[in-house]
C-alpha atoms as one frame of an Amber mdcrd trajectory, in Angstrom:
protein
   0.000   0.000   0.000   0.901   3.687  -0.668   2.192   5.917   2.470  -0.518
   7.840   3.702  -0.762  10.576   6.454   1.932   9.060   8.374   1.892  12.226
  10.201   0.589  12.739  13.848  -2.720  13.638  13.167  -5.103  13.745  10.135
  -4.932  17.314   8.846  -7.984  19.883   8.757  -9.338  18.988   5.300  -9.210
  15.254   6.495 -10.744  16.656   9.586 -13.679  18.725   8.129 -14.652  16.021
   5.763 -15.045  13.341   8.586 -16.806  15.673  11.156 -19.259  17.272   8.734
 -20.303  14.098   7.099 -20.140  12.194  10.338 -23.092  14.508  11.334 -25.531
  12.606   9.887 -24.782  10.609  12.665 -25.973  13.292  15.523 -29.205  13.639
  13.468 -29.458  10.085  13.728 -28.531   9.902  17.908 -31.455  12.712  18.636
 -34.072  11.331  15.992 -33.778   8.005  17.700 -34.439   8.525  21.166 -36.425
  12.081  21.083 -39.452  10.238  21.236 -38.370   9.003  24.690 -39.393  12.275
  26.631 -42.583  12.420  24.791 -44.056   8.856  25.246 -46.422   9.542  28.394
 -47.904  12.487  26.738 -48.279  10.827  23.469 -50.047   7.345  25.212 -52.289
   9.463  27.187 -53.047  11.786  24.320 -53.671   8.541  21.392 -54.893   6.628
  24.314 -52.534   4.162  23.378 -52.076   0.182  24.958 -48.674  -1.522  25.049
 -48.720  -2.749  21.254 -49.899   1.132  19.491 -47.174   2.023  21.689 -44.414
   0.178  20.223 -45.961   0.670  17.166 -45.736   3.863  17.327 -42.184   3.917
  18.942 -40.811   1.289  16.327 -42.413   3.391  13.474 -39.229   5.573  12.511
 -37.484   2.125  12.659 -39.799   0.744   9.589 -38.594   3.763   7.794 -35.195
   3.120   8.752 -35.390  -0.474   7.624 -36.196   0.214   4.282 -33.441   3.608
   4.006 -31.128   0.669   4.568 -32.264  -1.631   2.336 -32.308   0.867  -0.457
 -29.520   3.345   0.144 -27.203   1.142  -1.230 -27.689   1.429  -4.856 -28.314
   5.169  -4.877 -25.221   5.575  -3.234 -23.317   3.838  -6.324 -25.532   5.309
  -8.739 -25.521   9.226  -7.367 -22.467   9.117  -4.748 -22.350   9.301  -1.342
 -22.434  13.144  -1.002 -25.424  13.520  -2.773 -27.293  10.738  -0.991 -26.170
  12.402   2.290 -28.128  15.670   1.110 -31.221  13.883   0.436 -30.860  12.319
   3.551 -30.431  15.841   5.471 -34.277  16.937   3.498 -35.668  13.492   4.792
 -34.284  14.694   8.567 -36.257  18.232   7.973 -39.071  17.473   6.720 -39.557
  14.460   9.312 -39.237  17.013  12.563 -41.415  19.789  10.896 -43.950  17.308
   9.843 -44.183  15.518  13.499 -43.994  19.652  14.786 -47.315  19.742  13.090
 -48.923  16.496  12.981 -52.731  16.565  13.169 -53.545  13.267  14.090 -52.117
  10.017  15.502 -51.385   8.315  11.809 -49.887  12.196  10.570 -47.667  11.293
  13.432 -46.238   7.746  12.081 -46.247   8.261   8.437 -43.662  11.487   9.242
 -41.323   9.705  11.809 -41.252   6.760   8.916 -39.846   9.581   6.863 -37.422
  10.732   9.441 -36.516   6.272   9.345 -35.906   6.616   5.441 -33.055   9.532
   6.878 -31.829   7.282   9.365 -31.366   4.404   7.201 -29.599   6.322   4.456
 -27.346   7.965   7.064 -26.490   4.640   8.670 -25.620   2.903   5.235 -23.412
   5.906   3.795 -22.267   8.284   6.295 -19.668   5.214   7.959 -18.833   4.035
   3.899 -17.791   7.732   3.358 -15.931   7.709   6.475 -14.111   4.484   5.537
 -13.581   5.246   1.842 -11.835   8.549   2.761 -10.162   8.041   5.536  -6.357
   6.564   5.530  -6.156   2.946   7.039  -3.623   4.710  10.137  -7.038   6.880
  10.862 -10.074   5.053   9.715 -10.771   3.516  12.866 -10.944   7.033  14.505
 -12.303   8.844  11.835 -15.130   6.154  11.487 -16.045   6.754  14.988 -17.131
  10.021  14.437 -20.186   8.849  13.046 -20.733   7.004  16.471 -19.438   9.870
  17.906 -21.998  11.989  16.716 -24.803   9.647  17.493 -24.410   9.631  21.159
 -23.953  13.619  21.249 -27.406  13.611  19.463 -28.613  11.061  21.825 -27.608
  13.516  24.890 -29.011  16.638  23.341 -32.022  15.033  22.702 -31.943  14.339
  26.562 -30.826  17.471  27.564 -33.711  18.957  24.859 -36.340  17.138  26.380
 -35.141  18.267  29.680 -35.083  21.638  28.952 -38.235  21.950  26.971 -39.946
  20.145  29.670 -39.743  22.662  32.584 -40.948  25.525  29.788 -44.332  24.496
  30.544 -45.507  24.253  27.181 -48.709  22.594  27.946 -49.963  19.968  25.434
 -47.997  21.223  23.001 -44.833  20.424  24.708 -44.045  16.979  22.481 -44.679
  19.123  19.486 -41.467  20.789  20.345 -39.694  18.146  21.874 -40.243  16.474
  18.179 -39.658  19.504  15.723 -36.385  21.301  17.155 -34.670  18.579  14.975
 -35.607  20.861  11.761 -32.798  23.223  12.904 -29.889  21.277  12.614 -30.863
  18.966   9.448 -30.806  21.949   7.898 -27.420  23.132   8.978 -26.252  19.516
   8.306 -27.474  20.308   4.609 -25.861  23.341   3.966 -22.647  22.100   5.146
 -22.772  19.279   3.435 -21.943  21.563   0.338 -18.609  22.075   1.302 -16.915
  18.596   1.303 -15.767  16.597  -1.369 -17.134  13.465  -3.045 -15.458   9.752
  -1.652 -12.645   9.332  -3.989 -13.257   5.147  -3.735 -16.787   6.133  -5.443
 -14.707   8.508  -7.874 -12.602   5.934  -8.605 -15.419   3.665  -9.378 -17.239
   6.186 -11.563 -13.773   6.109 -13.566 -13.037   9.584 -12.265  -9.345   9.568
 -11.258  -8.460  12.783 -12.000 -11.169  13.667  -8.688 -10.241  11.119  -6.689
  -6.503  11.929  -6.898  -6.958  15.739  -5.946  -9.058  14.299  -3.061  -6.454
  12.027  -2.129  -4.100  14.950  -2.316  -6.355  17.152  -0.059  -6.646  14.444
   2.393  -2.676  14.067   2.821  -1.941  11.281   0.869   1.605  11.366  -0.175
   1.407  10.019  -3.758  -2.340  10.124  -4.870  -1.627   8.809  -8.378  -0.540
   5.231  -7.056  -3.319   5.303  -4.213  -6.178   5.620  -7.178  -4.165   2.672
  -9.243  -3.913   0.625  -5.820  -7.917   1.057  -5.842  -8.182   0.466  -9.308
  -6.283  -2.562  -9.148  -8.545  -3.844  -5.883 -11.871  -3.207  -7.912 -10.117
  -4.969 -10.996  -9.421  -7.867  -8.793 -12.450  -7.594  -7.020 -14.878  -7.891
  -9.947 -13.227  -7.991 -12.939 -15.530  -7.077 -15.776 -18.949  -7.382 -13.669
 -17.714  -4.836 -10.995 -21.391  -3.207 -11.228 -23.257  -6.084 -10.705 -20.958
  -8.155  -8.488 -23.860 -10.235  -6.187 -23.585  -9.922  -1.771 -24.416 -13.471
  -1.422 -21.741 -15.317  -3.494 -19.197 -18.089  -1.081 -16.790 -15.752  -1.312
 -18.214 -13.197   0.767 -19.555 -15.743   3.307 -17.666 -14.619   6.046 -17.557
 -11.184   5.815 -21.628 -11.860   5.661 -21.847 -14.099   9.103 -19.571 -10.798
  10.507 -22.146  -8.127   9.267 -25.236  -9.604  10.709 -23.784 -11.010  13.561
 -22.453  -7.866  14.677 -25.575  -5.777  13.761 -27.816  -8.379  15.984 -25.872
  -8.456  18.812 -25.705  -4.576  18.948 -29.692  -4.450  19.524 -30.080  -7.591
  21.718 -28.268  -6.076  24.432 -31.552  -4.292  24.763 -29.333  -0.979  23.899
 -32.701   0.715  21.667 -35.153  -0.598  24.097 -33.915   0.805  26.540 -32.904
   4.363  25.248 -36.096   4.399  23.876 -38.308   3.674  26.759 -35.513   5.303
  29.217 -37.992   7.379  30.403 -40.880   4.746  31.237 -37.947   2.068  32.835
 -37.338   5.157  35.640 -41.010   5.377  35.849 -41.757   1.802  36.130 -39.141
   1.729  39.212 -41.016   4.311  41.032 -39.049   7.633  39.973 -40.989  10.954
  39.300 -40.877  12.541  35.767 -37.894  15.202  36.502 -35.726  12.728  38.183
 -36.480  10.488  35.209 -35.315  13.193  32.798 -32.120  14.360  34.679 -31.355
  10.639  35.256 -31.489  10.721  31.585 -29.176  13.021  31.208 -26.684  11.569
  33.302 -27.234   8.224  31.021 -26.307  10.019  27.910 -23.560  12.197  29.206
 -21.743   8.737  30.016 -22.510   7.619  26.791 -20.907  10.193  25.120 -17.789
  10.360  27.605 -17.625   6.639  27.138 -17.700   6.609  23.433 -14.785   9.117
  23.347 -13.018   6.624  25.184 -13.906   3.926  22.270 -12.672   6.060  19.866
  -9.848   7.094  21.701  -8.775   3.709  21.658 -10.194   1.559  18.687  -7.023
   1.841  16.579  -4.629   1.014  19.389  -6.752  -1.757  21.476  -8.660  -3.266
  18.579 -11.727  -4.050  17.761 -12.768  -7.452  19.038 -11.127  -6.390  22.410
 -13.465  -3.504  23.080 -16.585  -5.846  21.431 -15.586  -8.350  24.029 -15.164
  -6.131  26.891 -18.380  -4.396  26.308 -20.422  -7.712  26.144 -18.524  -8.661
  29.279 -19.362  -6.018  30.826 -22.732  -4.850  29.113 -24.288  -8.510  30.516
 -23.315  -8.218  34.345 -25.177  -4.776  34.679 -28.068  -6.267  32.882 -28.226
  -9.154  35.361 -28.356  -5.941  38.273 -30.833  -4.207  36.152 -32.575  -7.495
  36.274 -32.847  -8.781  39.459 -33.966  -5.017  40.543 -37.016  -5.444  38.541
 -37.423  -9.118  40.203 -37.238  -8.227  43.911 -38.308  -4.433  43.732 -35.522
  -3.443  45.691 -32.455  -1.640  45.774 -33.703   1.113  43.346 -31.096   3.409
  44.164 -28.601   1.194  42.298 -30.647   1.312  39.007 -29.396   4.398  37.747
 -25.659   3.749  37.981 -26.272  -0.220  36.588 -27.787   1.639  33.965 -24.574
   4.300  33.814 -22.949   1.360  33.474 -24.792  -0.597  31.384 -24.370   2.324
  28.613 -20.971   3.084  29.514 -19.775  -0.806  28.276 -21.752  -0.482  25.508
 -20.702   2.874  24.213 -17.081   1.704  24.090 -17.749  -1.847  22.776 -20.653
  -2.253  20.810 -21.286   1.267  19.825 -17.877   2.364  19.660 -16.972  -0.444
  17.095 -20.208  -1.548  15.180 -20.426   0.679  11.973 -16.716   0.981  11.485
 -16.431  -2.656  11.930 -18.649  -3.215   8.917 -17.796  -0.870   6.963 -13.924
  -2.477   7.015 -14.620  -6.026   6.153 -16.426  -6.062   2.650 -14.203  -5.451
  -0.433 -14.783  -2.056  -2.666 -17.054  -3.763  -4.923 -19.582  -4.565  -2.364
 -18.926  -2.577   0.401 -22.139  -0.175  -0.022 -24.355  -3.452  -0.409 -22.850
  -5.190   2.971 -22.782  -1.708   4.683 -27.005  -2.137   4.045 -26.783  -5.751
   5.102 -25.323  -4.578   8.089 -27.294  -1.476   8.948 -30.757  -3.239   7.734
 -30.072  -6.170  10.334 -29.370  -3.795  12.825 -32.480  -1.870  12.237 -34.678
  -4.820  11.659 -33.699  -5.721  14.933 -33.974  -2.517  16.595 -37.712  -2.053
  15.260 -38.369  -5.870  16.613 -36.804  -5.073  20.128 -38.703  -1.729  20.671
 -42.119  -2.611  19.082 -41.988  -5.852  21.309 -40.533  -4.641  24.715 -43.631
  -2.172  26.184 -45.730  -5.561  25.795 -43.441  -7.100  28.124 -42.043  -4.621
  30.170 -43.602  -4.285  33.725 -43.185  -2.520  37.044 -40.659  -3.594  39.767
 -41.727  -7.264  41.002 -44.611  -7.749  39.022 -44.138 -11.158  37.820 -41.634
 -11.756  34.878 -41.012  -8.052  35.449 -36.784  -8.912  34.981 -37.562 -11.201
  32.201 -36.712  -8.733  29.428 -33.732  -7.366  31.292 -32.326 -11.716  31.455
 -32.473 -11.983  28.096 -30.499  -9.808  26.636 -27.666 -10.730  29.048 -28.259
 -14.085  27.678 -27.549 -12.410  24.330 -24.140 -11.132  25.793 -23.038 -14.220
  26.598 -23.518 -16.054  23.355 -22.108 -12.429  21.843 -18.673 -13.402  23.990
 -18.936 -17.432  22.599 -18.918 -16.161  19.089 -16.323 -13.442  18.967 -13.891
 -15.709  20.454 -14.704 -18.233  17.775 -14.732 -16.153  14.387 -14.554 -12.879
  14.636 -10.857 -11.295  13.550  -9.458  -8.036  14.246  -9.186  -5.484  11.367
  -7.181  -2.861  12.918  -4.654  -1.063  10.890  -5.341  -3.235   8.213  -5.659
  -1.378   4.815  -9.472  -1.776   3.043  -7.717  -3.230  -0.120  -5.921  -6.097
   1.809  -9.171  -6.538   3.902 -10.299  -9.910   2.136  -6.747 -11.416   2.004
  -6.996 -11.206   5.819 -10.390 -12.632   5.992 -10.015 -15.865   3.403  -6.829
 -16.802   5.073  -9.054 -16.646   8.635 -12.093 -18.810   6.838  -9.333 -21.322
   5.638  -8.192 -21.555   9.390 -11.971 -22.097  10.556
C-alpha cells in the first residue's frame, strides 16, 4: 500500500470532511431517542395500549429499515455526497412534519420519513468515512459517526429536559419532536462544502477527482493510491464490478460478521432501553424530573464513554473492546434485572444503567459501523454496509415494538424477564467473537479480504 498521512494527526481537510459528514450521525442519535421524553404524553393523548405504543415507537425504525435496504444502490448510482443531502431533506421534513402532525397516523407516516433519513445515514455516512479516511485513521475517523450519534442522543436528553420545565402545555411533544428541523438543515448546507469519496470517484472512472481528493486528504502520492484502488476493484470484480452479487461463497464470512455484529448490537436491549428510558425510571417508582435528569446523566456517560472507544479503537482493537463491552454490558443487565425481580435496591438502578451504557458505548457502539464498513471489499462494500445497517435496524424495530408488551413494574411477575435476556444475548455475543470474529485494525481496506479468506481457511 501507498504511504498515507503518516503524520501525527489527520490534517484539517481530512478533519472537516469526517466531522461534517459524520453529522448525519448526531441527526441520527437525537431522531432516535427524542421520542423518549414524549411517550407519556403521546399514550395518554392517542390513548394508546402496550402494542400502538411500540408501534408507534418502532415506526421511525420501519422507515429506517427500508433507508437501509435501499440506500445502497443510490449511493453507487448518485455518490455518497449527494445521498447524504437527500438524507439531510428526509431529517427536515420528518421534525417539521411531526412539529405539526394533526392526528395520531400524521404522526407515524412522518417519523417513517425521518426512518428513510436514518437508514440512508447509517448505510453511507460510515462508507464515506471508511472510503476517505487513511487505514492509520479510519478507525478514529469512522467513529465520528458514532461519535456523533451519542452527542445527538444527549441533546435530545438534555432537549427534552429543557423543553420540559418551559411548561408548554400539550404542546410540549410538538417541540420536543420539531427542534430537529434546525440542525438537518445546517447539516445540509454544510454538506456543500466537502468533497465526493474518492473510492466512489474511482469507481465512476473519475481519477483525476479522486486523486486531488487524495491529495487534499494528505496522501503522499495520490496517483498510485487511485491505481492501488483500481487494481482492488479490478481484482475484485473484474468485468462485472457493477453487478458483483452480496451473497456469493466468497463473501460468506464477511456476511456471518455483518449480521452477527448488527444483531448483537440491539439484543443487548441498547434501543429498548434508550427508547423507553424514560418509562424504565417510571416503572421503578421515579418521578418525571428525576427520570429526565437521570437521563441526562445516562447520555452524558454515553458520550464520555464513546470518546473513550474512539480514543482507543485503533490502538486496542476491535474485538477487544466488542468483548469487553459484552462482558461487561451482561453483568449490569443481570443488576438491572434482578432489581425489577425483587423491587428493591432502586437506588442502584441508575448507575447499573450508567454502566450498562458506559460498556456499551465503548464496545458495541464504539466499534459496530466501522467494523462493517472495514470487512467487505470495494465492490460490495455499499451493499454489505445495508446488510449490516438493515439487520441492525430490523432488529432494533423488533426489540422496541416488542418490549412495552413485556415490560412491567418492579416485582410484578416476569417483570426482569426482558432485562435476562439480553444478558443471555451477551453471553452467546462473547462465545462467538472468540470463535470467528478477527481483528481489522490497521489493516488497509484493499488487503481486507486477504486477511479474511486466510481466517475462513483456518476455521
Amino acid at each position: 500500500m501507498t504511504s498515507q498521512n503518516q503524520g501525527g494527526s489527520p490534517n484539517a481537510y481530512l478533519l472537516r470532511c469526517s466531522l461534517v459528514a459524520a453529522l448525519g450521525g448526531l441527526l441520527f442519535g437525537f431522531d432516535t431517542v427524542v421520542i423518549s421524553g414524549a411517550q407519556d404524553q403521546l399514550k395518554d393523548l392517542f390513548q394508546l395500549g402496550g402494542f400502538m405504543q411500540g408501534f408507534m415507537t418502532a415506526s421511525a425504525l420501519i422507515g429506517t429499515v427500508i433507508g437501509a435496504l435501499f440506500a445502497g444502490r443510490p449511493s453507487d448510482l448518485l455518490g455518497r455526497k449527494r445521498c447524504l443531502q437527500w438524507a439531510g431533506v428526509l431529517f427536515f421534513v420528518s421534525a417539521a412534519g411531526c412539529a405539526f402532525a394533526w392526528d395520531f397516523w400524521s404522526l407515524v407516516a412522518f417519523r417513517i420519513i425521518g426512518g428513510l433519513g436514518i437508514g440512508a445515514s447509517t448505510v453511507i455516512c460510515p462508507l464515506y468515512l471508511a472510503e476517505i479516511s487513511p487505514p492509520r485513521w479510519r478507525g478514529r475517523l469512522g467513529a465520528f459517526f458514532q461519535f456523533n450519534i451519542v452527542l445527538g442522543i444527549l441533546l435530545a436528553y438534555l432537549s427534552n429536559y429543557l423543553l420540559g420545565q418551559a411548561d408548554l402545555g400539550a404542546h410540549e411533544w410538538r417541540w420536543k419532536l420539531g427542534i430537529e428541523a434546525a440542525p438537518s438543515l445546517v447539516f445540509w448546507i454544510l454538506l456543500r462544502a466537502i468533497p465526493e469519496s474518492p473510492r466512489w470517484l474511482i469507481m465512476r472512472n473519475r481519477t483525476r477527482e479522486a486523486a486531488e481528493v487524495f491529495a487534499g486528504t494528505g496522501v503522499e502520492n495520490p496517483g498510485a493510491q487511485v491505481a492501488v484502488i483500481q487494481a482492488s476493484i479490478a481484482e475484485d470484480t473484474g468485468e462485472r464490478k457493477k453487478a458483483e452479487p452480496l451473497f456469493r461463497r466468497i463473501h460468506s464470512l464477511p456476511v456471518f460478521l455483518a449480521i452477527s455484529i448488527a444483531m448483537f448490537n440491539q439484543l443487548d436491549g441498547i434501543n429498548a432501553l434508550l427508547y423507553y428510558l424514560n418509562p424504565i425510571f417510571g416503572m421503578a417508582g421515579f418521578d418525571k424530573v428525576s427520570g429526565d435528569l437521570q437521563s441526562v446523566l445516562i447520555g452524558a456517560t454515553n458520550l464520555v464513554f464513546t470518546m473513550l472507544g474512539m480514543a482507543i479503537i485503533d490502538r486496542v482493537g476491535r474485538k477487544t473492546l466488542l468483548l469487553g463491552g459484552a462482558v461487561g454490558t451482561g453483568l449490569c443487565l443481570l443488576g438491572v434485572a434482578w432489581i425489577f425481580t425483587v423491587n428493591q435496591y432502586q437506588g442502584a438502578l441508575v448507575w447499573l444503567l450508567v454502566g450498562y451504557i458506559a460498556c456499551h458505548a465503548f464496545g458495541q457502539g464504539a466499534v459496530i459501523w466501522v467494523y462493517i464498513s472495514e470487512i467487505f471489499p470495494n465492490s460490495v462494500r455499499a451493499k454489505g454496509q445495508v446488510l449490516g445497517s438493515s439487520t441492525h435496524w430490523i432488529m432494533a424495530a423488533a426489540i422496541s415494538w416488542l418490549f412495552p408488551m413485556f415490560a412491567k413494574n418492579a416485582g410484578e411477575p416476569g417483570a426482569g424477564i426482558p432485562f435476562y435476556f439480553f444478558a443471555a444475548m451477551m453471553a452467546l455475543q462473547i462465545v462467538i467473537l472468540l470463535r470467528w470474529f478477527p481483528e481489522t485494525k490497521g489493516v488497509p481496506l484493499e488487503d481486507m479480504q486477504k486477511r479474511l479468506a486466510e481466517r475462513k481457511g483456518r476455521a
